[in-house]
C-alpha positions, -999 to +999 in steps of 0.1 A: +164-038+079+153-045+115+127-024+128+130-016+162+105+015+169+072+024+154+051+049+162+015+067+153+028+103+144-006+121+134-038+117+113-048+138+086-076+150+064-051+170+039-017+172+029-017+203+045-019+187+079+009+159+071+039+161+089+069+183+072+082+162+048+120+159+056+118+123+064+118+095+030+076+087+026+067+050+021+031+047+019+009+018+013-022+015-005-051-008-022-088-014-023-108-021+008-101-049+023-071-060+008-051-065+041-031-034+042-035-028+083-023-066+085+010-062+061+015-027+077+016-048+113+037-078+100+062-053+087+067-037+122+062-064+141+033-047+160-001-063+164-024-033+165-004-003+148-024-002+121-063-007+132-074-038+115-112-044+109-137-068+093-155-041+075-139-024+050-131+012+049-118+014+082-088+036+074-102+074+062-070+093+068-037+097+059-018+079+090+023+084+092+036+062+117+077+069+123+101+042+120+131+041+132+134+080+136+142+075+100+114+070+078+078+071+079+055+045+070+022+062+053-015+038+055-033+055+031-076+049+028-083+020+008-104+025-023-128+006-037-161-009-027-161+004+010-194+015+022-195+048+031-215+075+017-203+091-021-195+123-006-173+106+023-153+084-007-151+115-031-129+137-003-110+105+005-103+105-037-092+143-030-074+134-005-049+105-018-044+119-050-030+152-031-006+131-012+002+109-040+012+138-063+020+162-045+040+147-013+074+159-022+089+131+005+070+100-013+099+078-017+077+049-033+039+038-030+034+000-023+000-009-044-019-036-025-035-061-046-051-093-032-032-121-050-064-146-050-083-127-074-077-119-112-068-083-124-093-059-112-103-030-136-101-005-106-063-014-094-053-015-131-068+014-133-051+030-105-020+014-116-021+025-150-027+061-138+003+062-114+027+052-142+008+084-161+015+108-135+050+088-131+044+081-088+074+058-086+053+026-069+056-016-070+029-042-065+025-061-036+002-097-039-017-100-002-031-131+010-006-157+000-016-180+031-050-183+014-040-207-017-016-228-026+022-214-039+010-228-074-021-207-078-001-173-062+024-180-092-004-182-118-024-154-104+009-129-108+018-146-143-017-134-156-012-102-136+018-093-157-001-105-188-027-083-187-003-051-175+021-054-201-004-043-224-001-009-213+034-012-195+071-017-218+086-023-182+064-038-153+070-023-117+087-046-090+061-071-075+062-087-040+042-117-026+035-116+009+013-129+039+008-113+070-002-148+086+034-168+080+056-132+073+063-146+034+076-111+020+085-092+050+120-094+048+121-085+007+098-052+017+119-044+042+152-047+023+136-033-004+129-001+016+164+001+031+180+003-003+153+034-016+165+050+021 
């Protein structure tokens, strides 16, 4: 898939507000800091779609972005450490599990996970609770650029060790770096056949 328009649609607080859902959903996700605004501009070839920042917890809405005219492209808030205040990150937990359950268009939710670091209780957690609620979703390792192909390999190995615990059949996983594009064309694709 080639994208050749992107655009900021709206910003919302609630479901409610979201756009009507006629168009497939693809929406991204993962703790702060994990380099979603940076994948979400290597996929559309855009260097400030997404607002990238330094300090985590930058996105705090839902933010659909249309591509193509055909599908959009959700950036969900991060979750995590970000520092904001408990009642700020309890209405952002309102709000994403809203979308995530109830956003009839969700076509599939791409979990961010920073590939340098070993399985972290809160995205297994998260993981382990979409799979409850059945949120059709894969796994995407972040951050490739920052160690060698060797160390990405073992980091995902022990990823899927420690998820097939809970899991008979692990989700799809994707490697990719917003720095040298590794993954963009296997997310896309991967989004063309959902469509």
């Amino acid at each position: 898939m080639k994208i050749k328009t992107s655009e900021f649609i709206t910003s919302s607080s609630k479901i409610v507000q979201c756009p009507e859902s006629v168009l497939p959903e693809f929406a991204f996700i993962g703790r702060s800091n994990v380099g979603k605004s940076s994948l979400i501009n290597m996929l559309t070839g855009r260097k400030s779609l997404a607002k990238v920042s330094g300090r985590p917890g930058k996105t705090q809405l839902i933010n659909h972005f249309l591509i193509n005219n055909e599908w959009y492209l959700v950036d969900l808030p991060g979750y995590g450490w970000a520092r904001v205040a408990k009642s700020e990150k309890q209405k952002w937990g309102v709000m994403i599990h809203d979308y995530i359950v109830e956003r009839e268009g969700l076509v599939c939710l791409f979990v961010l996970v920073d590939s340098r670091l070993p399985p972290q209780p809160i995205d297994v957690e998260f993981i382990n609770w979409l799979g409850e609620k059945g949120i059709p979703f894969t796994i995407v390792f972040t951050k490739a650029d920052k160690q060698s192909k060797n160390k990405t390999q073992s980091g995902i190995a022990k990823y899927r060790k420690h998820l097939s615990a809970y899991w008979e059949k692990l989700p799809d996983v994707f490697v990719t770096s917003a720095v040298d594009h590794q993954g963009k064309e296997d997310v896309l694709s991967y989004i063309e056949r959902l469509i």
